[in-house]
DSSP file (Angstrom, degrees, kcal/mol; ACC not computed):
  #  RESIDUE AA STRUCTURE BP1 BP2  ACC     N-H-->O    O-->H-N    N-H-->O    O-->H-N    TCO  KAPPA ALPHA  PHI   PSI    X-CA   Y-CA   Z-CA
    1    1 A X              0   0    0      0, 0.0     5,-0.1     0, 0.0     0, 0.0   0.000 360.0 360.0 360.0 106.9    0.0    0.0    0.0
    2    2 A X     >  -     0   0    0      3,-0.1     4,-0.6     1,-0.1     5,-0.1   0.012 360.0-106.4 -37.2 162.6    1.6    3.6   -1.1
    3    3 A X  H  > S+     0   0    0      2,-0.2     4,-3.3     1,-0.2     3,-0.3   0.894 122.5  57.9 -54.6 -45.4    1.8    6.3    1.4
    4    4 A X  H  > S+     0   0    0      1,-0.3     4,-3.3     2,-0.2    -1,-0.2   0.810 108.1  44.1 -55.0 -48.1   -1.2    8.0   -0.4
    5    5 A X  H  > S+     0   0    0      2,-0.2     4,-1.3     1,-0.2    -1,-0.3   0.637 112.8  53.5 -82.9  -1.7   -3.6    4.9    0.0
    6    6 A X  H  < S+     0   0    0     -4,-0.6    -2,-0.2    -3,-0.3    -1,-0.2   0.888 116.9  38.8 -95.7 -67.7   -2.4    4.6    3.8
    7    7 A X  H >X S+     0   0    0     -4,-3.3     3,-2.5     1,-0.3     4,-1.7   0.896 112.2  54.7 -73.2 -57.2   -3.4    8.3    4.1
    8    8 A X  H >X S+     0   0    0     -4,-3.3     4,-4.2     1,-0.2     3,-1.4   0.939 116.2  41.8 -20.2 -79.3   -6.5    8.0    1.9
    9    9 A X  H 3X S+     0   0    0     -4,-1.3     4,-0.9     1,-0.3    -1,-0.2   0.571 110.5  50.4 -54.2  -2.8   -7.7    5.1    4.4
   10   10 A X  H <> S+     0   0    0     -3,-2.5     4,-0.8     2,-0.2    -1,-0.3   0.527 111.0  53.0-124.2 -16.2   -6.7    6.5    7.4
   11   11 A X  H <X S+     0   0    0     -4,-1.7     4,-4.5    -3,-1.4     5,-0.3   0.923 114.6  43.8 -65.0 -54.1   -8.8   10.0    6.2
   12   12 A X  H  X S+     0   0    0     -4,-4.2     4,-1.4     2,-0.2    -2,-0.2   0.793 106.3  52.9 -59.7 -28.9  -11.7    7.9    5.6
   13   13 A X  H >X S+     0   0    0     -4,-0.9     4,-2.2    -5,-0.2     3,-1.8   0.991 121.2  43.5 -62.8 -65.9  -11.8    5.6    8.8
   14   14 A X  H 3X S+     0   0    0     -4,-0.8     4,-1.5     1,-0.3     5,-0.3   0.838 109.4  52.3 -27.2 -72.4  -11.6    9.3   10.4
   15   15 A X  H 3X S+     0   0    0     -4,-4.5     4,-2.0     2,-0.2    -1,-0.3   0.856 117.2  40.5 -43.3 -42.0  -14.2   10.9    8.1
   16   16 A X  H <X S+     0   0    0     -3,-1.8     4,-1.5    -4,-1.4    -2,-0.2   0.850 108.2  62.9 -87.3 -35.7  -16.8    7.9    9.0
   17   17 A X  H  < S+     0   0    0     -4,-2.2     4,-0.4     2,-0.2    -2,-0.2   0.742 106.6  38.6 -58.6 -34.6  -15.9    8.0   12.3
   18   18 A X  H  X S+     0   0    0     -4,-1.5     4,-2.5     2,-0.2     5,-0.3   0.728 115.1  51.5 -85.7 -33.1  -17.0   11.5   12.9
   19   19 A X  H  X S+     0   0    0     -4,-2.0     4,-3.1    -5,-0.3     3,-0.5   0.983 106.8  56.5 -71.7 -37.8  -20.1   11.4   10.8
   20   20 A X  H  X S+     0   0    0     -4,-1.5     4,-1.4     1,-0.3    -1,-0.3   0.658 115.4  36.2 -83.2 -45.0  -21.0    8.5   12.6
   21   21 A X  H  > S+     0   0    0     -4,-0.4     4,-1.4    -3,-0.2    -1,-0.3   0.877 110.9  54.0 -94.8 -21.2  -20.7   10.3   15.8
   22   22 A X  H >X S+     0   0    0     -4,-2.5     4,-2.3    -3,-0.5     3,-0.7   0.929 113.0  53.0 -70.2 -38.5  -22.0   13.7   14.9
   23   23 A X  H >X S+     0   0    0     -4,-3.1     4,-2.8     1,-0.3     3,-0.8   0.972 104.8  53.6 -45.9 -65.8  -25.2   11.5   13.6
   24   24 A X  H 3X S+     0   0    0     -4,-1.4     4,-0.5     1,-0.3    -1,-0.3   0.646 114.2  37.4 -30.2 -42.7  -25.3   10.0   16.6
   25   25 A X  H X< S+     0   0    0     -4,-1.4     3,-0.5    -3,-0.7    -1,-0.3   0.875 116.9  53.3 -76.5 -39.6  -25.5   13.4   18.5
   26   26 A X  H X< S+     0   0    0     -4,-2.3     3,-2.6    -3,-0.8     5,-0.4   0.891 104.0  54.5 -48.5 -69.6  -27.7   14.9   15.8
   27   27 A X  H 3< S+     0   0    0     -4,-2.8    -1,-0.2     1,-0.3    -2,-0.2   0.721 101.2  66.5 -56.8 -27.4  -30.3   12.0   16.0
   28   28 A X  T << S+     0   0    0     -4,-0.5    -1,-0.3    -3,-0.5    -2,-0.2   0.728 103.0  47.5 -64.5 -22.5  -30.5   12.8   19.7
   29   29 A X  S <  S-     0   0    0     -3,-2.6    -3,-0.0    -4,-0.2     0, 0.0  -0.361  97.8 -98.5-104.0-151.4  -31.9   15.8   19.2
   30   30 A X  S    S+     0   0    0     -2,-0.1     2,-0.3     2,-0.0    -3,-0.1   0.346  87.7  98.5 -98.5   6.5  -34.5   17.3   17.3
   31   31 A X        -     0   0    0     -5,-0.4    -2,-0.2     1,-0.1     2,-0.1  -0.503  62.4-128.7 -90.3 161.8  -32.2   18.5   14.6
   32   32 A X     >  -     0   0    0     -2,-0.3     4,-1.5     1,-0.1     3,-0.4  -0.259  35.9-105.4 -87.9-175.6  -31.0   17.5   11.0
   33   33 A X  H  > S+     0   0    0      1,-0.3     4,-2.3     2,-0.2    -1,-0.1   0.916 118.5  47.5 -66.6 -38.8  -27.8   17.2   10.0
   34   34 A X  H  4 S+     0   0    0      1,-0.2    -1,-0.3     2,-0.2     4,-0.2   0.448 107.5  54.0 -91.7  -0.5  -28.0   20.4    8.0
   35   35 A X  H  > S+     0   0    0     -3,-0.4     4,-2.3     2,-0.1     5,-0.3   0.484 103.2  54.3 -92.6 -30.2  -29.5   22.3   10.5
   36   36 A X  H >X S+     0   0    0     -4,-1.5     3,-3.5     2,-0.2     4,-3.3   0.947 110.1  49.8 -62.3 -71.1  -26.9   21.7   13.2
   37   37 A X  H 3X S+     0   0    0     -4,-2.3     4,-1.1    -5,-0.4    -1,-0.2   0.798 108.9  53.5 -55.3 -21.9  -24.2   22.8   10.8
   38   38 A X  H 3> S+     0   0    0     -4,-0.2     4,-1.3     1,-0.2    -1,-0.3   0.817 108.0  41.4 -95.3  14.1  -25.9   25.5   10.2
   39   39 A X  H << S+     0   0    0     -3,-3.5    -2,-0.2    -4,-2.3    -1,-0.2   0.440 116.3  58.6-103.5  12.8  -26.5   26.9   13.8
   40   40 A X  H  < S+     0   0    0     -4,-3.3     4,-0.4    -5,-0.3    -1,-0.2   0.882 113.2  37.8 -79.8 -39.2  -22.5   25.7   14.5
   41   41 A X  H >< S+     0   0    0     -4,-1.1     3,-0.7    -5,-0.4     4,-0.2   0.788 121.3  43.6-108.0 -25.2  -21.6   28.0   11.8
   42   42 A X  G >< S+     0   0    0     -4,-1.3     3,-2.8     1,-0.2    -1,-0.2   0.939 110.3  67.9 -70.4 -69.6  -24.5   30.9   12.9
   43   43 A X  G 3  S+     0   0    0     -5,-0.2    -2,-0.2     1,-0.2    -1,-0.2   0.623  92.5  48.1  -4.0 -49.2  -23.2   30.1   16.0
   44   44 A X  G <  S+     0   0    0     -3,-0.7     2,-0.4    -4,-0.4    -1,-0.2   0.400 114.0  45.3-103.4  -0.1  -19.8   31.5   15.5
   45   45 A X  S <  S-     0   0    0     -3,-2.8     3,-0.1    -4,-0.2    -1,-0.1  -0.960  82.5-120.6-143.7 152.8  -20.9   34.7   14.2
   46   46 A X  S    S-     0   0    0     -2,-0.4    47,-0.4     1,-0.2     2,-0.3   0.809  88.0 -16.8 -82.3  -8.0  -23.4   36.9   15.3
   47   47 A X        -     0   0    0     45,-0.1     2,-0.3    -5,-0.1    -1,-0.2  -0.943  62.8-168.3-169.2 168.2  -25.6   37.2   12.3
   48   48 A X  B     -A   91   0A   0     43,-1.4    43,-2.0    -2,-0.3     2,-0.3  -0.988  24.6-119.6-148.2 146.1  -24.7   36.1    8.7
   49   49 A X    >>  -     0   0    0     41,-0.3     4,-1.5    -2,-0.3     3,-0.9  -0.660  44.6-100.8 -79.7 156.4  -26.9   37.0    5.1
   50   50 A X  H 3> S+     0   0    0     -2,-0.3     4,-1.5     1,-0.2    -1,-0.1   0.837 120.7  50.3 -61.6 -44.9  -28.0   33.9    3.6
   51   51 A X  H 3> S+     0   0    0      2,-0.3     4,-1.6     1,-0.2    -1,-0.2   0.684 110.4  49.1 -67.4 -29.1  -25.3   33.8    0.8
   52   52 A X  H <> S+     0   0    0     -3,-0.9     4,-3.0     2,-0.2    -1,-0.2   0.922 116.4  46.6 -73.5 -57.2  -22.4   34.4    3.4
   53   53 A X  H  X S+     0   0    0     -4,-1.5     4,-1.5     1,-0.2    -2,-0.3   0.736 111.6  49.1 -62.6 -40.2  -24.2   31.5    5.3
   54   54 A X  H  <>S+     0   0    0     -4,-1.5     5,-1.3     2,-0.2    -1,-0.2   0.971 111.6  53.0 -65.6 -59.2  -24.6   29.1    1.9
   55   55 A X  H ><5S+     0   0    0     -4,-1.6     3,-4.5     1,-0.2    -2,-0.2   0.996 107.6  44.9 -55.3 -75.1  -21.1   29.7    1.4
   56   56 A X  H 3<5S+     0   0    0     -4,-3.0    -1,-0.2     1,-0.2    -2,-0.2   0.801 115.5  52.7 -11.0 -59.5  -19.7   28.6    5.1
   57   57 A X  T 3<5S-     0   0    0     -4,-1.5    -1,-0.2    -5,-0.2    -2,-0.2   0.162 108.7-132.9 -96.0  27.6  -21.8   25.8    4.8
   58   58 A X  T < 5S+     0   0    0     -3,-4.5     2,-0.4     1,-0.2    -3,-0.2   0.953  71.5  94.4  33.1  65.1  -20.5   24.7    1.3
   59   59 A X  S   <S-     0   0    0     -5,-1.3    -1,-0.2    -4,-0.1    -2,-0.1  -0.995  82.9 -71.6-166.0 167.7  -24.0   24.2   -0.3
   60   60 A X    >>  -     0   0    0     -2,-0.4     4,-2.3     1,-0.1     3,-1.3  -0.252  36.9-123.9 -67.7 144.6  -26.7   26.5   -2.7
   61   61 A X  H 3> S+     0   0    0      1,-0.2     4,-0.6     2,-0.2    -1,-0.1   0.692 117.1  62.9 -50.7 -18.7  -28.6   29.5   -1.1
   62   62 A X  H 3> S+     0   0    0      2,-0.2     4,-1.6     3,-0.2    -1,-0.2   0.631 108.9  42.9 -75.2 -25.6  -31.8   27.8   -2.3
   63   63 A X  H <> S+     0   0    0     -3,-1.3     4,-1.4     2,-0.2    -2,-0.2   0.950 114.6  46.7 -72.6 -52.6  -30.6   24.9    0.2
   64   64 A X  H  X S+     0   0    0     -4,-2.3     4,-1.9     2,-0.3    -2,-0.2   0.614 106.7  63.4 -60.6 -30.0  -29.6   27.3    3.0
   65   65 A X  H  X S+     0   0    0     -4,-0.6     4,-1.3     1,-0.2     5,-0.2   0.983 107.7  39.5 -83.7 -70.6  -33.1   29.1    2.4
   66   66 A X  H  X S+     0   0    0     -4,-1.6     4,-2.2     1,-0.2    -2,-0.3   0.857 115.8  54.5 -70.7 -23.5  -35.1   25.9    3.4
   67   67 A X  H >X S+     0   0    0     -4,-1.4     4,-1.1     2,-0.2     3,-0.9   0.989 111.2  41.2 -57.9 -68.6  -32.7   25.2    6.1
   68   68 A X  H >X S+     0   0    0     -4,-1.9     3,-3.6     1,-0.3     4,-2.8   0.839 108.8  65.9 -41.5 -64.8  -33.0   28.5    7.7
   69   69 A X  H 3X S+     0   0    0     -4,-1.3     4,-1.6     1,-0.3    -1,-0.3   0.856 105.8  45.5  -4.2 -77.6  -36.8   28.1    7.0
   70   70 A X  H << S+     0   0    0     -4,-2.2     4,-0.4    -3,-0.9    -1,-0.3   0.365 104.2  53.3 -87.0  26.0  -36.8   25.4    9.3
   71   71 A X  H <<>S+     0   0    0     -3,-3.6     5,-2.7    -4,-1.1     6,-1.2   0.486 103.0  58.5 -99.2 -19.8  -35.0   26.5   12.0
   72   72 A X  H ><5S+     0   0    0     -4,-2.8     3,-4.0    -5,-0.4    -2,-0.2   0.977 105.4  56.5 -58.8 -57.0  -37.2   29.6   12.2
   73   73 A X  T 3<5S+     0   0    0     -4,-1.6    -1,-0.2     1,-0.4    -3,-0.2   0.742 109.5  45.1 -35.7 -57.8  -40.3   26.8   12.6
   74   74 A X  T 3 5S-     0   0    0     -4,-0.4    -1,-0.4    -5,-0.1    -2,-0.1   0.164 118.8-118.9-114.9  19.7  -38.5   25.5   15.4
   75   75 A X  T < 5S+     0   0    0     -3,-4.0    22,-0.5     1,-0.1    -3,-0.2   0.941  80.2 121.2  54.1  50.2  -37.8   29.1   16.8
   76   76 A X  S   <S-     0   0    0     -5,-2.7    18,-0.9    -8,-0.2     2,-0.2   0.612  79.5  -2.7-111.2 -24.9  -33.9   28.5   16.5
   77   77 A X  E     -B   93   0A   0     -6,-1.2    16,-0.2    16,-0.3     2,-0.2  -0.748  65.4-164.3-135.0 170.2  -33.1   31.5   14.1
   78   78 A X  E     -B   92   0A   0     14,-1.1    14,-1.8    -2,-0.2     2,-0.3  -0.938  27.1 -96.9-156.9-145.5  -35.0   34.1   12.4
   79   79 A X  E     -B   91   0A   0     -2,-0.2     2,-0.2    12,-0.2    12,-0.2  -0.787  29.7-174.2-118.4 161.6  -34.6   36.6    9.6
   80   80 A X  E     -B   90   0A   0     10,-1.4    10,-2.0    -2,-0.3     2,-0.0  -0.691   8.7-158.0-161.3  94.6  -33.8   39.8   10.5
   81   81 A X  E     -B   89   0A   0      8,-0.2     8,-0.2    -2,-0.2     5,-0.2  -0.229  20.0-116.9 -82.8 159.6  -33.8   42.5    7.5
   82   82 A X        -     0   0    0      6,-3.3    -1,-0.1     3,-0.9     8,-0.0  -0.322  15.0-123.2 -86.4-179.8  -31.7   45.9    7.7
   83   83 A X  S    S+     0   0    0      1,-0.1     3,-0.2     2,-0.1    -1,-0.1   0.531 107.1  55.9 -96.0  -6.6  -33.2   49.3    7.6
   84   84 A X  S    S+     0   0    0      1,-0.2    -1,-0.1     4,-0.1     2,-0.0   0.411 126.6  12.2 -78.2   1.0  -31.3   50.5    4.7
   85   85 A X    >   -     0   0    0      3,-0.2     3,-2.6     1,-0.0    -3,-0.9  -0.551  59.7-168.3-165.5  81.1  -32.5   47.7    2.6
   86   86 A X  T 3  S+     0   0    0      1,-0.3    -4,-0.3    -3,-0.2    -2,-0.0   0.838  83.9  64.8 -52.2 -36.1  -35.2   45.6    3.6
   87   87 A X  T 3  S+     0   0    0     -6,-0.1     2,-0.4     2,-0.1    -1,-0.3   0.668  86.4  85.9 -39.2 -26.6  -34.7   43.0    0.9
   88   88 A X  S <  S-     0   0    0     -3,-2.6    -6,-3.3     1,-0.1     2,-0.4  -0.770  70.8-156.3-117.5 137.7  -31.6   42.3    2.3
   89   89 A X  E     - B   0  81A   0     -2,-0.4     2,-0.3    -8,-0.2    -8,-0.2  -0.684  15.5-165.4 -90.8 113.6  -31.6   39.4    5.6
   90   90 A X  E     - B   0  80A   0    -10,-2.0   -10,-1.4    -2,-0.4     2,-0.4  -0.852  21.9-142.7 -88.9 160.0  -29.2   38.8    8.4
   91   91 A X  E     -AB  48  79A   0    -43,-2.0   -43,-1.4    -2,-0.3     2,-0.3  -0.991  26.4-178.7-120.2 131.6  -30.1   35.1   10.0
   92   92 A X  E     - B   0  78A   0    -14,-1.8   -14,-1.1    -2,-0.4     2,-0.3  -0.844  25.9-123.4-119.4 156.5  -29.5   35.8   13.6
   93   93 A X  E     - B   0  77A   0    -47,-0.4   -16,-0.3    -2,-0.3     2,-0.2  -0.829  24.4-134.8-110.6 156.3  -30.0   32.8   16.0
   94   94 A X     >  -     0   0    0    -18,-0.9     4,-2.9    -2,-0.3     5,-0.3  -0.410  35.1 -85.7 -96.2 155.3  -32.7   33.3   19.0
   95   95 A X  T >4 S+     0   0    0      1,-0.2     3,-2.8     2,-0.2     4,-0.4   0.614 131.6  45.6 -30.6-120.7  -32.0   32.3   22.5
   96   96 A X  T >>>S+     0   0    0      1,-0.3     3,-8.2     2,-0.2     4,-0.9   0.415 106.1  60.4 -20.2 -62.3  -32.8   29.4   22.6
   97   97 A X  H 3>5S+     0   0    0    -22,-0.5     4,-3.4     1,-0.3    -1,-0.3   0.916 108.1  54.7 -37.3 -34.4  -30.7   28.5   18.9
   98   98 A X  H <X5S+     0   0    0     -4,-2.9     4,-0.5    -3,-2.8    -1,-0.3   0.633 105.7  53.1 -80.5  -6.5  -27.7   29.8   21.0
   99   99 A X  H X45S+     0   0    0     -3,-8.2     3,-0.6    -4,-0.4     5,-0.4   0.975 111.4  40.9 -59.5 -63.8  -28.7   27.1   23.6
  100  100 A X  H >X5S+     0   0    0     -4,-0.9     4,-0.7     1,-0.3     3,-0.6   0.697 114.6  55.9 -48.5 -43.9  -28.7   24.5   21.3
  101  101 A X  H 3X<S+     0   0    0     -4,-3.4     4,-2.0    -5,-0.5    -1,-0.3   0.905 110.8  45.5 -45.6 -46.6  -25.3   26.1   19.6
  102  102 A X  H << S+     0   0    0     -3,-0.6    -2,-0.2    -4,-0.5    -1,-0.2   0.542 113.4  44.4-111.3  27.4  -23.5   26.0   22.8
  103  103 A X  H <4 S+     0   0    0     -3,-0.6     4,-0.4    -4,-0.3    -1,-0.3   0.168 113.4  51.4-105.5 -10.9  -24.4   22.5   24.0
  104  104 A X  H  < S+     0   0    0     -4,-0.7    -2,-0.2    -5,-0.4    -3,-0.1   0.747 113.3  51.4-114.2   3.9  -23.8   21.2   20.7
  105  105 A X  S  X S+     0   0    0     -4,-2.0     4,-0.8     2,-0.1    -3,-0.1   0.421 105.8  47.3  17.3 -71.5  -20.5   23.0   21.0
  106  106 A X  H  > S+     0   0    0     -5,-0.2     4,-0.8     1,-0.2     5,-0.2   0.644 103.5  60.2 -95.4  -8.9  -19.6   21.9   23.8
  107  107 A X  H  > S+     0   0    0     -4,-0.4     4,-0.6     1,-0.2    -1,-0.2   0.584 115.6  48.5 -91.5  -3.8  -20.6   17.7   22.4
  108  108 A X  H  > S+     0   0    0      3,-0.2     4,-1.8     2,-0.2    -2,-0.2   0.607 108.2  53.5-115.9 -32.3  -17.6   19.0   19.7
  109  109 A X  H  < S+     0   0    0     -4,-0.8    -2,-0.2     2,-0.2    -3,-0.1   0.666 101.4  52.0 -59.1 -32.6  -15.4   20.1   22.3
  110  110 A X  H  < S+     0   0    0     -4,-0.8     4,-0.4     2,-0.2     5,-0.2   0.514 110.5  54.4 -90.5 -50.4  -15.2   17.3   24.3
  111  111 A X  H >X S+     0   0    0     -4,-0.6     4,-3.7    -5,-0.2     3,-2.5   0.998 100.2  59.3 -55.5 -55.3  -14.3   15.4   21.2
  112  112 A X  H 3X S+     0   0    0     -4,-1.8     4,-2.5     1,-0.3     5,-0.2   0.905 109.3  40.4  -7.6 -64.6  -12.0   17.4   20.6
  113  113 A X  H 34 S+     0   0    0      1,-0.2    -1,-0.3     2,-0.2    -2,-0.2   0.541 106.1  62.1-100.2  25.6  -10.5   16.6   23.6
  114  114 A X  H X> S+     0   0    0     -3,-2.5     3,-1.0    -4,-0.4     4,-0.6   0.735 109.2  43.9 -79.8 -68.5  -11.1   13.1   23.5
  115  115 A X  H >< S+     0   0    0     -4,-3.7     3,-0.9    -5,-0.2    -2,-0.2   0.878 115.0  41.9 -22.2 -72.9   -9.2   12.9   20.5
  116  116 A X  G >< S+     0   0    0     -4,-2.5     3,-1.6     1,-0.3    -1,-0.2   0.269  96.7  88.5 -80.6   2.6   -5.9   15.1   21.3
  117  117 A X  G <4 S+     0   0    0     -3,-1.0    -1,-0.3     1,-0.2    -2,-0.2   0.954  86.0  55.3 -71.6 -45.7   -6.3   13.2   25.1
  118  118 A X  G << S+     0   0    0     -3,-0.9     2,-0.3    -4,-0.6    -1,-0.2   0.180 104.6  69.9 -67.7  -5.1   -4.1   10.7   23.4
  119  119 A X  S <  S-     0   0    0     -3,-1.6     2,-0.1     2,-0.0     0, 0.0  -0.897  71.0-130.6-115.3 162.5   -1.4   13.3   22.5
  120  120 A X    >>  -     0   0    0     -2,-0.3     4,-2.1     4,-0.0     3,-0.8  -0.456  46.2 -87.9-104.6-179.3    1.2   15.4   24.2
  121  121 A X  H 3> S+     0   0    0      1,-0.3     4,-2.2     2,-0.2     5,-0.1   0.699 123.9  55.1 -54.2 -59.3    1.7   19.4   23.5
  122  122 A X  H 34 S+     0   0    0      1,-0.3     4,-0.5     2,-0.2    -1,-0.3   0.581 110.1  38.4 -84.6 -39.3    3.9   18.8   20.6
  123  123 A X  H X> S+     0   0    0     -3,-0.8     4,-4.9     2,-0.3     3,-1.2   0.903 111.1  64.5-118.0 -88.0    1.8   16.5   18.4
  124  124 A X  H 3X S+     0   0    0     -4,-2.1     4,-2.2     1,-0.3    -2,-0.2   0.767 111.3  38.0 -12.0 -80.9   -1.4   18.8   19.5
  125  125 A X  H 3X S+     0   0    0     -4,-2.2     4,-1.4     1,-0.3    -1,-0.3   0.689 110.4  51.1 -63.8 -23.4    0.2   21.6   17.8
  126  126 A X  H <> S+     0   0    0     -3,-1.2     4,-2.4    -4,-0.5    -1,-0.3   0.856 112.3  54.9 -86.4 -48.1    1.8   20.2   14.8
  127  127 A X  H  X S+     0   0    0     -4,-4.9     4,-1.2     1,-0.2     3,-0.5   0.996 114.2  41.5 -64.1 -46.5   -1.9   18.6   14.1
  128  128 A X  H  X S+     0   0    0     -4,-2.2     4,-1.0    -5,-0.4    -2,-0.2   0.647 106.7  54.0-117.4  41.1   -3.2   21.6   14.3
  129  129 A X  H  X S+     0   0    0     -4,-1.4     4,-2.1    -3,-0.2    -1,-0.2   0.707 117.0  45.4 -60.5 -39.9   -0.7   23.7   12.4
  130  130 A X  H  X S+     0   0    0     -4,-2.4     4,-1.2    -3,-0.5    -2,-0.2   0.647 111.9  49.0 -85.1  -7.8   -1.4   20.8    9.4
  131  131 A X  H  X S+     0   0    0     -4,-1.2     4,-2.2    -5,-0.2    -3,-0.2   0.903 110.3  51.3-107.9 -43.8   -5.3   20.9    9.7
  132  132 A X  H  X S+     0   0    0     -4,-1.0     4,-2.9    -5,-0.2    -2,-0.2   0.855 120.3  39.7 -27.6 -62.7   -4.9   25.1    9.6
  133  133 A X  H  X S+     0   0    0     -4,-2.1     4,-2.6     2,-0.2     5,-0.5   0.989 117.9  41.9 -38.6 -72.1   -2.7   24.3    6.0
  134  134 A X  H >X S+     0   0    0     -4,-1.2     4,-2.6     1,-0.2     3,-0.5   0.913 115.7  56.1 -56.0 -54.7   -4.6   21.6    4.6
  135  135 A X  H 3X S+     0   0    0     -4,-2.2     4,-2.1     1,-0.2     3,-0.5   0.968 115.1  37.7 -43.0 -79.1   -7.8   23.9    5.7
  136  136 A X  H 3< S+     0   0    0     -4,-2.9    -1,-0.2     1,-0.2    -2,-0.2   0.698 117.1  46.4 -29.6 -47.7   -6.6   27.0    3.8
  137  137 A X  H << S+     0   0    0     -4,-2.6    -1,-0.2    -3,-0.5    -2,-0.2   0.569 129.7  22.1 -85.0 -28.1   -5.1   25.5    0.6
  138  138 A X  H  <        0   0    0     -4,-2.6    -3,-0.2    -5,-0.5    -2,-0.2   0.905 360.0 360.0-115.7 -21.2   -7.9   23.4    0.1
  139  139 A X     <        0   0    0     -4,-2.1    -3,-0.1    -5,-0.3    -4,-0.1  -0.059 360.0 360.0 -96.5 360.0  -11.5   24.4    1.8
């Protein structure tokens, strides 16, 4: 096996391994997959326009529109237009979405340190100095 299929496999076990647990967390609540990511990514900012918000979440504004759509329904977001331009929407998260943000957060944090538990300082940083690269150059 080349270095490349090594790496390949050892992305994917990784990659399945996390959806596999974010489902898991996901399926415990009352959210979808695509609604979590987007009140992580809402989350992390204090309001976003839909398109900024499409983009983050690497998928169409038409997509991002029904997400957001349902998270208003479930009183997690809502739309929140300017006064120089009403056409144009910030999506802002409501209490309660910022509950739900910072306990599913915190279920990402704790992986996090689940993970890195199994590394020292050195290792920590160097992973995420390469996840920073790889993030930049390629995402």
């Amino acid at each position: 096996m080349t270095i490349n299929e090594e790496l390949t496999h050892e992305l994917l076990a990784f990659f399945n391994g996390f959806s596999s647990w974010e489902n898991s967390i996901v399926r415990s609540s009352e959210l979808t997959v695509s609604e979590a990511h987007a009140l992580e990514v809402l989350g992390e900012h204090e309001k976003m326009n839909m398109k900024g918000l499409a983009q983050k979440l690497g998928v169409t504004t038409g997509t991002t529109t029904v997400t957001v759509d349902r998270l208003e329904k479930k009183n997690l977001a809502y739309r929140q237009s300017t006064k120089e331009d009403r056409r144009v929407n910030f999506i802002v998260l409501t209490d309660i979405g910022k509950n739900v943000f910072e306990e599913h957060h915190d279920f990402h944090l704790r992986l996090t340190e689940q993970m890195t538990s199994i590394l020292d300082d050195e290792e920590i940083s160097q992973f995420l100095h390469t996840l920073k690269k790889i993030n930049a150059e390629t995402f």
